[in-house]
Structures are given as structure tokens and as C-alpha cells.
C-alpha positions as CSV (number, residue, x, y, z in Angstrom):
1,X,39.0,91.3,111.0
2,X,42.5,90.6,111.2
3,X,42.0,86.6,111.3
4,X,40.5,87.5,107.8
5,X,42.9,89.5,106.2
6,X,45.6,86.7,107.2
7,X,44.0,83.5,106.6
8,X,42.7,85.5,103.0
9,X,46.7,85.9,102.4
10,X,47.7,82.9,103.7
11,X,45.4,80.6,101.4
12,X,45.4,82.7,98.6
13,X,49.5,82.6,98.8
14,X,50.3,85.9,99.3
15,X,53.5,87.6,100.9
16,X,52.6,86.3,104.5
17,X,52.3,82.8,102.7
18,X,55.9,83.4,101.0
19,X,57.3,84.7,104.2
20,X,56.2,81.3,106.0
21,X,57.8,79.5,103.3
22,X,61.0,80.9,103.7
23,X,61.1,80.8,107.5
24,X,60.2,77.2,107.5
25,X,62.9,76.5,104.6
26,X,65.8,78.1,106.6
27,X,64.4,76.3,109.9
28,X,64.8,73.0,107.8
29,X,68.2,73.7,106.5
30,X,69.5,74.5,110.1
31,X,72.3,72.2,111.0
32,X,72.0,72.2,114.7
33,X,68.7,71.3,116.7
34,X,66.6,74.5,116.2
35,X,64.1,75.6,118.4
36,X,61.4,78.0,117.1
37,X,60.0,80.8,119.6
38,X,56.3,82.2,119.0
39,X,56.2,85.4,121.6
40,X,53.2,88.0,121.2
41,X,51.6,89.6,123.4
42,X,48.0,88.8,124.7
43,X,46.4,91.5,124.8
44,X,45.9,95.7,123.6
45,X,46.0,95.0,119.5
46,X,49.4,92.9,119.5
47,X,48.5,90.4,116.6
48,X,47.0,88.0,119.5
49,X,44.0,87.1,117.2
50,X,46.0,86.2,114.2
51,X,48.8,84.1,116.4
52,X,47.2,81.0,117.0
53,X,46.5,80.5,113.3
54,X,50.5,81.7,112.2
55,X,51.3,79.4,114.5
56,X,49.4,76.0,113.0
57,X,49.9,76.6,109.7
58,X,54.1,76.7,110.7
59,X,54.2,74.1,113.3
60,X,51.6,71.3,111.5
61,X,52.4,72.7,107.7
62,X,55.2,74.5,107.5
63,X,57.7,72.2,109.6
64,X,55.3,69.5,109.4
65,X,55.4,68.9,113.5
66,X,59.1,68.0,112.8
67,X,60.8,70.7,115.2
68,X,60.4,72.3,118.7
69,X,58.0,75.5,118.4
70,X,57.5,77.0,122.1
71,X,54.8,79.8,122.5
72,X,55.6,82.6,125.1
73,X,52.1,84.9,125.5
74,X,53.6,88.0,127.3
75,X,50.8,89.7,129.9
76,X,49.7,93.0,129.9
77,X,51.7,95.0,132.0
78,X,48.9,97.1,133.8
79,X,44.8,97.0,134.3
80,X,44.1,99.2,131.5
81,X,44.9,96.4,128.5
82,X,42.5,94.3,130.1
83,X,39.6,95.8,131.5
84,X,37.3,95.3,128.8
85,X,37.5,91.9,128.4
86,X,40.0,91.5,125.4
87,X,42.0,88.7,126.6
88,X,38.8,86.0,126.9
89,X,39.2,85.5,123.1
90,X,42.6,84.4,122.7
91,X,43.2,82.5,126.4
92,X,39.8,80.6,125.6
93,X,42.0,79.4,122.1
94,X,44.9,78.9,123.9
95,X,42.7,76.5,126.1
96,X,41.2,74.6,123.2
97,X,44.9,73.7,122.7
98,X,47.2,73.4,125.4
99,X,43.9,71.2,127.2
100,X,45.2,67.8,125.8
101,X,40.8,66.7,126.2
102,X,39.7,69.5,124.8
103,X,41.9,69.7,122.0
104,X,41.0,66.0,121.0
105,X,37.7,67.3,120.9
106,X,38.3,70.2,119.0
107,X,40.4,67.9,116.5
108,X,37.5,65.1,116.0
109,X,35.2,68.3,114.5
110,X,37.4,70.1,113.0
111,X,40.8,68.0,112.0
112,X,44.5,67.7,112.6
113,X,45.2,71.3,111.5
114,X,44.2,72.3,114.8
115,X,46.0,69.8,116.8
116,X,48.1,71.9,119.6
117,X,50.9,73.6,117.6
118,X,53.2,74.5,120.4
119,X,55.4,71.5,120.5
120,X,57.7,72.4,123.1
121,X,55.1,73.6,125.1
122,X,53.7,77.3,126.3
123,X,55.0,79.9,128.4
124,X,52.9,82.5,130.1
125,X,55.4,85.9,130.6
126,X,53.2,88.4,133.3
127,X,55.0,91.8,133.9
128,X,53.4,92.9,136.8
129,X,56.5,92.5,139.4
130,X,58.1,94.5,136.9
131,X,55.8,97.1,136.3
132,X,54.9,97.7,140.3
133,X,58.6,97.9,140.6
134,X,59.3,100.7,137.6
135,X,56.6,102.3,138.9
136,X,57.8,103.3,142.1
137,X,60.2,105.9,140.8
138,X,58.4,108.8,141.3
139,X,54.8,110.3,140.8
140,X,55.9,113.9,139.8
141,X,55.3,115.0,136.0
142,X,52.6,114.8,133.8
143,X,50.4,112.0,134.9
144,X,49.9,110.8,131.1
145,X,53.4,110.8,130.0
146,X,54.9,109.4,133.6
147,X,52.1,106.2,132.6
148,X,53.7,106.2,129.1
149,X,57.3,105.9,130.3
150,X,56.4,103.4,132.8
151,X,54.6,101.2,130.1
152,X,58.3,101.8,127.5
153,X,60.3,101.2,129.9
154,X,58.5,97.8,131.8
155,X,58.0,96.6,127.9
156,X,62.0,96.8,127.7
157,X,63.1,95.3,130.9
158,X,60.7,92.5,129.8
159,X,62.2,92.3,126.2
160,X,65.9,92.5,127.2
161,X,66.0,89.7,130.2
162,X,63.7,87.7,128.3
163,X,65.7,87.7,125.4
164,X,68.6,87.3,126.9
165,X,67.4,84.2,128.5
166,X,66.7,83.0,125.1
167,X,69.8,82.9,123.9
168,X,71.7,82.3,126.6
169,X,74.4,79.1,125.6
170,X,72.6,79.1,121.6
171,X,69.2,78.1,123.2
172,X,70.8,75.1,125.3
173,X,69.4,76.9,128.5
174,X,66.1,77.1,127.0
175,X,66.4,73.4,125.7
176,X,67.3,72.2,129.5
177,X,64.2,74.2,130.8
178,X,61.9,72.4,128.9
179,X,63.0,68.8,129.5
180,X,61.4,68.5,133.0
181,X,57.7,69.2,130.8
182,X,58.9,66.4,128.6
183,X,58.7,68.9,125.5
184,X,62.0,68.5,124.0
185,X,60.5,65.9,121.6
186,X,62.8,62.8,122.4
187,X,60.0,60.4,122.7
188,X,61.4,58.8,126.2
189,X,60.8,62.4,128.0
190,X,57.6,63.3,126.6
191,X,54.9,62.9,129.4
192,X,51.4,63.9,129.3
193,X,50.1,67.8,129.9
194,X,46.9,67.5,131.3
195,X,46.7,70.1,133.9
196,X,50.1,70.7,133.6
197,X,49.5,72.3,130.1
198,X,51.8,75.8,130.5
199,X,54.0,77.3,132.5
200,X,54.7,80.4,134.2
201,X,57.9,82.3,133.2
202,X,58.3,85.4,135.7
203,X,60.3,88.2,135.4
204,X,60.6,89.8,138.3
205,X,62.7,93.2,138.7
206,X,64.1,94.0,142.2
207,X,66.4,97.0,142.0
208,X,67.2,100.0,140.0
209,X,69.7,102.6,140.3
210,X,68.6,105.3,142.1
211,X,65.3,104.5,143.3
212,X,64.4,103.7,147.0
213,X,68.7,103.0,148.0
214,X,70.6,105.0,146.3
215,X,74.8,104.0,145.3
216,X,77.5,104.5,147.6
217,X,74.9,103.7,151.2
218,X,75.6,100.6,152.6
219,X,75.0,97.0,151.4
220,X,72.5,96.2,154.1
221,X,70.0,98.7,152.6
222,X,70.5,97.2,149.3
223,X,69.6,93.7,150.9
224,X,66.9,95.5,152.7
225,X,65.1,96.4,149.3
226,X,66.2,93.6,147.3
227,X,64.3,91.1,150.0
228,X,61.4,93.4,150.0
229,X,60.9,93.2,146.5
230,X,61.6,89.3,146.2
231,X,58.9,88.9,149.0
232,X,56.3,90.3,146.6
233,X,56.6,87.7,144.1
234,X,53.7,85.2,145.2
235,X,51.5,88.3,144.7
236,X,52.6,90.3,141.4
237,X,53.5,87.1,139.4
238,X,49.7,85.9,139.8
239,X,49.8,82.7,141.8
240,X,47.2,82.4,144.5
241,X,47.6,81.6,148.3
242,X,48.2,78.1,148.6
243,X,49.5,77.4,145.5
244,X,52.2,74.2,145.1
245,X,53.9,72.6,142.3
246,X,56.4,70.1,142.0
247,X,59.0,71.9,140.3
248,X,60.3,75.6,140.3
249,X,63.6,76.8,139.2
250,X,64.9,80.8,139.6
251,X,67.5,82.3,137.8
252,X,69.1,85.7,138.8
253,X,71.1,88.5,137.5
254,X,72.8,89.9,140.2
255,X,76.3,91.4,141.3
256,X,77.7,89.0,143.7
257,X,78.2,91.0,146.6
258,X,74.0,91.6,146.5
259,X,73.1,87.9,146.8
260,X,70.5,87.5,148.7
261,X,69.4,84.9,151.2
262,X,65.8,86.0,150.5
263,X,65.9,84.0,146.5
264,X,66.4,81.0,148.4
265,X,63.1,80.8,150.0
């Protein structure tokens, strides 16, 4: 239903049309390289339908492929988004276009509007190490509102130290990230996806104030929990035993006296 709605105001130029317009016009006047961020999340009514069609009609319209658009599909944070299935609809879209071979495909039928629109390639955000992590502060209260603070609070953490990342140095950090995928557009770094067609960004949160070590007891307990919490995530960020790749790079927010041998690994 809401794929109708939208594609009904977008072709029929109403205010979703006009509000497109402008974007792309102020993205067009930027002075400075600009890169445009897509994030929504994937799942539990977040606008995960309607995305993949905002997101042609600006990348192969709007801008005209001319500038970086990145997606970033954000996770749900706990089983209960996704148990019935609700993702399948919008990952097997993001397939038909991040798949270099099956996008071709998908082009020959149904044209270059659906060419992949995410330029500078597509970031999958999972919460989970987060959300195990905010979890653990206690199990007293109402069971109902504890799940509802938990699910704030996990959405926030997410928000703040991914947006943070974002903007880190005007988007130069972000800019360096994606030159190892060969997405920054300059033609002599741009390599071919094929498997490699998205990649993971992880947020992982290993300490709060208060919970588990408490401030003022000594440093080695804080190490202690800190390494326990960096060992779980292969499990909470979703990669399965045995995985490899040829490239990983961790960045971490930490005061310097809790550094922790444990990141090197």
C-alpha cells in the first residue's frame, strides 16, 4: 500500500515529488564533493517498502547517477520485528540490486530505472551487540515497559555513534571507508561487486556506567568486561563460524586508560 501511495505522488508530482526536487537541487549546488546517505530501517513499518523506489528515482533521476548515494539498512534490534517474515520483501529487492547479474537481468526487463541506485555502495547496520549489551541492566520492573526502554535506548546508541561516524571530518571519514569497495566514483578505484556487494557496519557497545563494574573499582575489572563483551562480536554481529574477508577495519570510542588489547584481535 505504501509503494502506491508514493509512486501515485511521485508521478502525479505531488509534495513528495517537490520535496525530491529540492533535495536534489541543493545536492547539485553543493560546492564540495557531497555524499548522500539513504538509512531506514529494515524492518517493523519503517518506510522499508517505499525506500528502494525514493531511492532510484533520486540516484538515476534526480542526481542523474552524478553523486555518491550510500544506503545504510539498519537491523532490527530484537526477534520480535522479524519473526513473521517481514524482512524477505525488502532484502530479496536489495538483492535484485546490489547482485551486479541479477540486476542486469532485472534491467534487460524492466530498464535503467532500476539499475542499482546505491552508488557508493550499501551498508548493513545490525544492533544486536548493542541490544544484548543494554539489555543486561536489570530484569526488575514491568516486563513490557523494561522491553520498551531497552528497544529506545538500543535505537539511540545506534543513532548517536552512527551519526557521529557520519560526520566525523565533513564525511572525509566516510569517503576514506568506501574507497577500499572502489565506490567513491573515481573511475580508477571502482572494481567490480559481485559477491562483494555490501558491507557490514557493526556497532558494537561494550560498557555502560553502572552496569556489571561499577566507577571507582579498579581498571582490571573494567578490562575484564570490556574483553568479555569484545569477544562476543563474531556472534551478535551475525557472521558465521569460519567466516574470512580480506579487509576489516574497527574504530573505537574509548577513554585511553580503558584500551584494550582484546580490539586487536
Amino acid at each position: 500500500m505504501a509503494k502506491a501511495f508514493y509512486n501515485r505522488e511521485y508521478y502525479e508530482g505531488g509534495q513528495i515529488a517537490r520535496e525530491l526536487d529540492a533535495f536534489a537541487d541543493s545536492i547539485n549546488a553543493s560546492e564540495t564533493v557531497p555524499i548522500v546517505c539513504v538509512v531506514f530501517g529494515l524492518a517493523d513499518g519503517t518506510g522499508s517498502g517505499i525506500v528502494v523506489d525514493i531511492a532510484r528515482h533520486l540516484s538515476s533521476i534526480k542526481l542523474g547517477r552524478r553523486h555518491i548515494v550510500v544506503g545504510f539498512g539498519v537491523l532490527p534490534s530484537d526477534d520480535g520485528a522479524a519473526q513473521d517474515g517481514v524482512l524477505f520483501p525488502v532484502l530479496s529487492e536489495l538483492d535484485c540490486m546490489l547482485d551486479e547479474e541479477k540486476n542486469q537481468g532485472v534491467q534487460a526487463v524492466w530498464g535503467d530505472l532500476y539499475a542499482n541506485p546505491f552508488t557508493g555502495g550499501f551498508f548493513v547496520l545490525p544492533q544486536e551487540h548493542a541490544w544484548q549489551r543494554l539489555k543486561a541492566y536489570t530484569e526488575q520492573g514491568v516486563p513490557e515497559i523494561r522491553q520498551n526502554l531497552r528497544r529506545r535506548v538500543t535505537g539511540k546508541f545506534i543513532d548517536d555513534s552512527f551519526a557521529r561516524f557520519i560526520v566525523q571530518d565533513y564525511g572525509r571519514e566516510l569517503f576514506r571507508v568506501l574507497r577500499p569497495m572502489g565506490r567513491t566514483g573515481a573511475p580508477h578505484e571502482s572494481m567490480p561487486a559481485r559477491d562483494r556487494n555490501w558491507t557490514l557496519f557493526d556497532i558494537a557497545k561494550f560498557t555502560h556506567p553502572g552496569v556489571q563494574v561499577l566507577p571507582g573499582e579498579p581498571m582490571s575489572k573494567w578490562r575484564e568486561v570490556i574483553s568479555r563483551w569484545i569477544d562476543y562480536i563474531p556472534q551478535w554481529s551475525g557472521l558465521k563460524e569460519g567466516f574470512k574477508t580480506d579487509y576489516i577495519e574497527a574504530h573505537t570510542v574509548s577513554a585511553r586508560t580503558l584500551w584494550n588489547d582484546t580490539v586487536q584481535r
